[in-house]
DSSP file (Angstrom, degrees, kcal/mol; ACC not computed):
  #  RESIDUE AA STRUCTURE BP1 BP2  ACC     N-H-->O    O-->H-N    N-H-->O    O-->H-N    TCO  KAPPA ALPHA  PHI   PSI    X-CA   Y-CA   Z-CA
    1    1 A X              0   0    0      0, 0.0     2,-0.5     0, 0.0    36,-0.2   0.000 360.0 360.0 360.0 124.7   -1.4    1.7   -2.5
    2    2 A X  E     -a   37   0A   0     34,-2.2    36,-2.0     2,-0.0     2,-0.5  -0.893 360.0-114.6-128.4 124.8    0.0    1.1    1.1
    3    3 A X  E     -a   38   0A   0     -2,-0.5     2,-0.4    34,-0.2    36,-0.2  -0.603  21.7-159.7 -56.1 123.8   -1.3   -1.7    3.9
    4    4 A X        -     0   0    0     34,-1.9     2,-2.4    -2,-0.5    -2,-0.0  -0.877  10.3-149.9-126.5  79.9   -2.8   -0.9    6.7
    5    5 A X  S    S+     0   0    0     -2,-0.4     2,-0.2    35,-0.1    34,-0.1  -0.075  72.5  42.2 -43.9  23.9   -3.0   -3.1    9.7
    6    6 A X  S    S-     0   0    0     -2,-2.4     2,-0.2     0, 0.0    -2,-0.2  -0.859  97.8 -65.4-153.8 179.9   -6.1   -2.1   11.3
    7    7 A X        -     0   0    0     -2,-0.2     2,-0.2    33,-0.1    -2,-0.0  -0.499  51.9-175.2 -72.7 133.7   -9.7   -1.0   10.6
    8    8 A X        +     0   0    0     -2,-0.2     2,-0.2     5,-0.0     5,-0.1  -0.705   7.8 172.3-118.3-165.2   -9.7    2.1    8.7
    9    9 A X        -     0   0    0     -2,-0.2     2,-0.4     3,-0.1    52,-0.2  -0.680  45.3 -65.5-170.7-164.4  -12.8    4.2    7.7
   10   10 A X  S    S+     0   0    0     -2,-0.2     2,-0.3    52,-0.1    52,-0.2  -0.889  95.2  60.5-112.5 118.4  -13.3    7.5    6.2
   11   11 A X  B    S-B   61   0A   0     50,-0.9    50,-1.3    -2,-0.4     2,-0.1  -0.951 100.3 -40.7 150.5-162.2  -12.2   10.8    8.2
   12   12 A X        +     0   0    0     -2,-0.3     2,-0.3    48,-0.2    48,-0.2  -0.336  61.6 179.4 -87.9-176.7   -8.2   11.6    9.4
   13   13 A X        -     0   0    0     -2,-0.1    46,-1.4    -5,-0.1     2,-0.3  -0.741  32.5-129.6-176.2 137.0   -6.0    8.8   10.8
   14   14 A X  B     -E   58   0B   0     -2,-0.3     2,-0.4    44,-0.2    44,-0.2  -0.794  29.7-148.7 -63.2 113.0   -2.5    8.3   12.1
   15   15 A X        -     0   0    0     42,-1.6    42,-0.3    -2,-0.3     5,-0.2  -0.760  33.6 -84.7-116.3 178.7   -1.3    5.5   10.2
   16   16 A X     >  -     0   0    0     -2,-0.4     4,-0.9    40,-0.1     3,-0.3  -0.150  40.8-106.5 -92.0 149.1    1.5    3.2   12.3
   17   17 A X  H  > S+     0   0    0      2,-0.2     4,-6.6     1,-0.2     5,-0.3   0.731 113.0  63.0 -63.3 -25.5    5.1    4.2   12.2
   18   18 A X  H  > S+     0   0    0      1,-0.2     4,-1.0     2,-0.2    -1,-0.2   0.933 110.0  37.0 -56.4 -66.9    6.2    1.5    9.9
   19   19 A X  H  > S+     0   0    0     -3,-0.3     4,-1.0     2,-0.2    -1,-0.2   0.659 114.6  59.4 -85.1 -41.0    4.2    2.6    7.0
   20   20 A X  H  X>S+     0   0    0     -4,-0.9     4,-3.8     2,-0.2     5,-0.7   0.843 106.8  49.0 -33.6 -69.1    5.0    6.5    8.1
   21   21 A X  I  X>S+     0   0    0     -4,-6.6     5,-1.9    34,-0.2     4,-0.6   0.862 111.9  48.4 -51.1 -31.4    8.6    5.7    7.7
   22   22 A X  I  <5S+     0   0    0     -4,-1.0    -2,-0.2    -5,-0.3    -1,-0.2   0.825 120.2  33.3 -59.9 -62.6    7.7    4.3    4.6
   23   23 A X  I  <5S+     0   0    0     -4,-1.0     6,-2.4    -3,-0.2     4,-0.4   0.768 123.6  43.4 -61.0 -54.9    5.5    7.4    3.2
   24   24 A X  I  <5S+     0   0    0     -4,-3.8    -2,-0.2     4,-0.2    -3,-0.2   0.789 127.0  16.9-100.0 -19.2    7.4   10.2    4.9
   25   25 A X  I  <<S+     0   0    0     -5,-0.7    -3,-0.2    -4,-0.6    -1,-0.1   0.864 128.4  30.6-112.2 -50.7   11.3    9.1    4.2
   26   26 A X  S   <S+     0   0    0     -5,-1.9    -2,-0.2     1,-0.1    -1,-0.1  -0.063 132.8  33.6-103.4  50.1   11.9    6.6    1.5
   27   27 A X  S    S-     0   0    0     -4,-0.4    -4,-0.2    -6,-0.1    -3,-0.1  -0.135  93.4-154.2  51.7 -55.9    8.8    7.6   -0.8
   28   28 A X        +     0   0    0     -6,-0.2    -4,-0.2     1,-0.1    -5,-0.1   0.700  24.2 177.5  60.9  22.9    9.4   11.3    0.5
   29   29 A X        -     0   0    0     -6,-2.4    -1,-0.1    -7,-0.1     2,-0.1  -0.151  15.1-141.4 -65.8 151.1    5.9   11.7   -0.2
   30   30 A X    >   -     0   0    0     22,-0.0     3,-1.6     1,-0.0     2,-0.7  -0.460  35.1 -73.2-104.1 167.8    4.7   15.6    0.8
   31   31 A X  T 3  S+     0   0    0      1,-0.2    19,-0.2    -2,-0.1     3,-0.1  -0.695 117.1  28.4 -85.8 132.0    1.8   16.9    2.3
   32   32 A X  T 3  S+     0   0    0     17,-1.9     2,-0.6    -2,-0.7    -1,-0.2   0.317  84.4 141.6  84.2  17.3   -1.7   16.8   -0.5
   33   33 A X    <   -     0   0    0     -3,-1.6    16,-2.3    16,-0.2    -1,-0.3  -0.699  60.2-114.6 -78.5 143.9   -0.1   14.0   -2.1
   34   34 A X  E     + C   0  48A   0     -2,-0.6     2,-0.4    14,-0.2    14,-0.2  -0.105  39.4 178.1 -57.0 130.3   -2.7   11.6   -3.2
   35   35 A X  E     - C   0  47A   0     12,-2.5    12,-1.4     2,-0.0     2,-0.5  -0.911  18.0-155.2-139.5 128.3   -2.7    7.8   -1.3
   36   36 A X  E     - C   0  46A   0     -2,-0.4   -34,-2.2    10,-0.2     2,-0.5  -0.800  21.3-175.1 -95.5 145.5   -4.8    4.9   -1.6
   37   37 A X  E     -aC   2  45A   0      8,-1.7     8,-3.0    -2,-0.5     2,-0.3  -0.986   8.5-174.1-138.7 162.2   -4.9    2.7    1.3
   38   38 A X  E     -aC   3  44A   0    -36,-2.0   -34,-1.9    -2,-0.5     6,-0.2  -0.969  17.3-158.0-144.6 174.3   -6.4   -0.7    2.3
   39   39 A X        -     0   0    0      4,-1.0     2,-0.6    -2,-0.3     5,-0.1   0.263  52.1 -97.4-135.5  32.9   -6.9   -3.1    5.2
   40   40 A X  S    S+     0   0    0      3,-0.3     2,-2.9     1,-0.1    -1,-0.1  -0.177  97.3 103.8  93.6 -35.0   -7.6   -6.8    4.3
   41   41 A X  S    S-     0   0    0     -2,-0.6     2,-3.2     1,-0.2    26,-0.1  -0.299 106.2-101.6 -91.2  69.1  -11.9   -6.3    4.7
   42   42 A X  S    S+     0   0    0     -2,-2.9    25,-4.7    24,-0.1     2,-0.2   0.449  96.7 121.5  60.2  -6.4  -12.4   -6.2    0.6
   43   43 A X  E     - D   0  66A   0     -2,-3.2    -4,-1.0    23,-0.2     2,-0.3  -0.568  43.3-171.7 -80.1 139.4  -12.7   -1.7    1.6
   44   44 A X  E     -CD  38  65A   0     21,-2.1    21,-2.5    -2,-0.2     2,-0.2  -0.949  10.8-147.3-130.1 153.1   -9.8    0.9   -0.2
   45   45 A X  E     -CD  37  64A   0     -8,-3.0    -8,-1.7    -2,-0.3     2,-0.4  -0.717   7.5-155.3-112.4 144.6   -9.6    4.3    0.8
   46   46 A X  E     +CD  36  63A   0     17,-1.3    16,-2.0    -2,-0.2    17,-1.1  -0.998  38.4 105.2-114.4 142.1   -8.6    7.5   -1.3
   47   47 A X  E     -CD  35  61A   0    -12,-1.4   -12,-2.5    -2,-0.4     2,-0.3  -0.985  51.2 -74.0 177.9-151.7   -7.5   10.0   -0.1
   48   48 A X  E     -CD  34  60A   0     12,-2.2    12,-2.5    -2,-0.4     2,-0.4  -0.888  34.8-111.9-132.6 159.8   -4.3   13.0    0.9
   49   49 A X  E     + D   0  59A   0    -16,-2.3   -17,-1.9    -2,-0.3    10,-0.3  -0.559  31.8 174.5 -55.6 111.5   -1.5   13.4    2.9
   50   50 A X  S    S+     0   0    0      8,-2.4     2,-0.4    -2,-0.4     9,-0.2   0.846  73.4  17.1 -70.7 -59.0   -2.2   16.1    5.7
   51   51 A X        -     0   0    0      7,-2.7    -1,-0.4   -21,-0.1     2,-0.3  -0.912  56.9-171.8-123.4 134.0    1.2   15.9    8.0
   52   52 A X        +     0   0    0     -2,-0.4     2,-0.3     5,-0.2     5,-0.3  -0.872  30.1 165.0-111.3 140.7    4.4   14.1    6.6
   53   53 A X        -     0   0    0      3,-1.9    -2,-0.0    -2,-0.3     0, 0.0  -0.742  51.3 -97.6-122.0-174.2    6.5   14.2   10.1
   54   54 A X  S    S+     0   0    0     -2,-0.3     3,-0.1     1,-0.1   -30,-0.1   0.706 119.5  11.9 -49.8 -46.7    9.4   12.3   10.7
   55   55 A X  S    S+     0   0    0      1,-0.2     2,-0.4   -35,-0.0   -35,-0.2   0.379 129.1  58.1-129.0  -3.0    7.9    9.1   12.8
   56   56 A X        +     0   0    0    -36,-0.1    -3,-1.9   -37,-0.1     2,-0.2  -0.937  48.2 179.1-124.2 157.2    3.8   10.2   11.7
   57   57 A X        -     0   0    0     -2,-0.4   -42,-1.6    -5,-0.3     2,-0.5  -0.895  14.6-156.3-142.4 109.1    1.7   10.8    8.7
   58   58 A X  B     -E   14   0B   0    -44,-0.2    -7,-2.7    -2,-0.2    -8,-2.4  -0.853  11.5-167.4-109.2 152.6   -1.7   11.6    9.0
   59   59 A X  E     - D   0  49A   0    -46,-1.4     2,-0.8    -2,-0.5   -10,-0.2  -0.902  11.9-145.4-137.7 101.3   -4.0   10.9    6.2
   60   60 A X  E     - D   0  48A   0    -12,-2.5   -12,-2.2    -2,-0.5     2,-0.3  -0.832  14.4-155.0 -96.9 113.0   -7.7   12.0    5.4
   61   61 A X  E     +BD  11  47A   0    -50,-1.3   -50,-0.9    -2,-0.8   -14,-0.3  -0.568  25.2 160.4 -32.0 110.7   -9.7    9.7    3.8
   62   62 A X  E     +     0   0A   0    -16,-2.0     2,-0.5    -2,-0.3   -15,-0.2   0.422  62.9  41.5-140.1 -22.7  -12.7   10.9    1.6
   63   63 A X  E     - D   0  46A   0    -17,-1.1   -17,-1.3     2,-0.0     2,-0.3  -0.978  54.0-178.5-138.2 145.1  -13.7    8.1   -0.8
   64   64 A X  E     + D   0  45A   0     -2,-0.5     2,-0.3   -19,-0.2   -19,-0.2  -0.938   9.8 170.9-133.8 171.4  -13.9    4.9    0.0
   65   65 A X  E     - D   0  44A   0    -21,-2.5   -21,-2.1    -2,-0.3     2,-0.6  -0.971  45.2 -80.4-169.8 167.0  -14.9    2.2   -2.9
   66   66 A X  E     - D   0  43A   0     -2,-0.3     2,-0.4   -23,-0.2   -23,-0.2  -0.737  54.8-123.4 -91.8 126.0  -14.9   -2.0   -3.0
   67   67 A X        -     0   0    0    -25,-4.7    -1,-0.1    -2,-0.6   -25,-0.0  -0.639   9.5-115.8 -96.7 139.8  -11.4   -3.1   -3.7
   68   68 A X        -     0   0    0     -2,-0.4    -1,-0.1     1,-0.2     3,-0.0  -0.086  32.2-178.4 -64.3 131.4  -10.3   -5.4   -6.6
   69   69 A X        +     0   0    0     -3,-0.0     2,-0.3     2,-0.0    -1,-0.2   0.307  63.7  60.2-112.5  17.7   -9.0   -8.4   -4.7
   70   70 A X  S    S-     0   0    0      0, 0.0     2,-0.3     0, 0.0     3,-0.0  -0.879  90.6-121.8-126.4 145.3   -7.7  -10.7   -8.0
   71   71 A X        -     0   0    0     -2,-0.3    -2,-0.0     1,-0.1     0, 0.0  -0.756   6.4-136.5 -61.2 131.3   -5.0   -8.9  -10.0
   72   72 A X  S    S+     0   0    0     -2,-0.3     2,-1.4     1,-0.1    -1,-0.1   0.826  81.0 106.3 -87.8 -26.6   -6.2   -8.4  -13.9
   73   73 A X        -     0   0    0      1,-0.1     2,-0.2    -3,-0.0    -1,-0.1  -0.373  62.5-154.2 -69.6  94.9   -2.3   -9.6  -14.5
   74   74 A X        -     0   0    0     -2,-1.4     2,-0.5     1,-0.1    -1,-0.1  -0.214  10.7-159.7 -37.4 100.4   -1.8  -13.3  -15.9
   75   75 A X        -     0   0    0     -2,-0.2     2,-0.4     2,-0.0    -1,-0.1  -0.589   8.7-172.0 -95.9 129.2    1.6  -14.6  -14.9
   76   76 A X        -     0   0    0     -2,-0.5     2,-0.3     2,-0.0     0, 0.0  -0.982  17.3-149.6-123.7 154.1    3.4  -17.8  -17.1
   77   77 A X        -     0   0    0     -2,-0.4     2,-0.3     2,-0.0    -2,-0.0  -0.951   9.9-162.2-129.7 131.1    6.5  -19.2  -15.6
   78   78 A X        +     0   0    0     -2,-0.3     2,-0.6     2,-0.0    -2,-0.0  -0.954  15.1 179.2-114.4 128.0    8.7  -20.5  -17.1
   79   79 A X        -     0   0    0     -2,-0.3     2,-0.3     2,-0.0    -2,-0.0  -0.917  18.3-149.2-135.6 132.8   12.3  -23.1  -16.6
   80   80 A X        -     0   0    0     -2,-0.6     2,-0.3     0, 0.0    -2,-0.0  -0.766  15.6-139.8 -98.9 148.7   14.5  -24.2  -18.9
   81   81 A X        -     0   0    0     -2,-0.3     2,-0.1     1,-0.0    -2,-0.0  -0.871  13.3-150.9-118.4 137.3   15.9  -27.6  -18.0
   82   82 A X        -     0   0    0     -2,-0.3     2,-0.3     2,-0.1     5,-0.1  -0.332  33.5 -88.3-120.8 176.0   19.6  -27.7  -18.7
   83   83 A X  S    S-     0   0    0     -2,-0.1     3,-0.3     3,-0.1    -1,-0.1  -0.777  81.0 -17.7-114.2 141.8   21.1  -31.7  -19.8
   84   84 A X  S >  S-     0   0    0     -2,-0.3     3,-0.6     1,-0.2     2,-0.4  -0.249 123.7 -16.1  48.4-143.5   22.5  -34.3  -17.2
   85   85 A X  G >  S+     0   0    0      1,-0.3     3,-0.7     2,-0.1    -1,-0.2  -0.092 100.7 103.9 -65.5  21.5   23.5  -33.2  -13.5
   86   86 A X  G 3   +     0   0    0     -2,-0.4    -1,-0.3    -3,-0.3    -2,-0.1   0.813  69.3  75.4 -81.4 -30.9   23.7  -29.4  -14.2
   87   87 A X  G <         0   0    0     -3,-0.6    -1,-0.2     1,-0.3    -2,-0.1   0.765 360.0 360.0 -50.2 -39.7   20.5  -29.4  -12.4
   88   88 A X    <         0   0    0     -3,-0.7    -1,-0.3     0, 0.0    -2,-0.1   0.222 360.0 360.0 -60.9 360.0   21.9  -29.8   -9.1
């Protein structure tokens, strides 16, 4: 599931070199691998890798669907408080 900093929509795209680098080097993701993407307006995208290049990856997009914006995970934090100045 990757961020996208612009409007996306359903169709191919180019997605920005930062995310590219991201995808195409340290991922090492190939071309028909599966991606979800989204762009902050409540929209995710499915869809596969076409081109891995070096500084591009373009991406078609085929399903688009309303994306969960709360996490189903419930996080408790916890600190154990240690006796006198150890705190500091």
């Amino acid at each position: 599931r990757f961020f996208i900093d612009a409007p996306l929509s359903l169709g191919e795209h180019d997605l920005p070199e930062a995310q590219a680098h991201y995808i195409g080097r340290v991922l090492r993701m190939a071309p028909g691998d599966a991606v979800q993407l989204f762009d902050g307006s409540g929209q995710e995208y499915r869809g596969q890798l076409l081109e891995v290049g070096k500084k591009t990856v373009r991406v078609s997009l085929d399903q688009a669907f309303a994306g969960q914006a709360d996490s189903p995970l419930h996080v408790h934090l916890g600190q154990g408080l240690s006796r006198g100045e150890r705190m500091d």
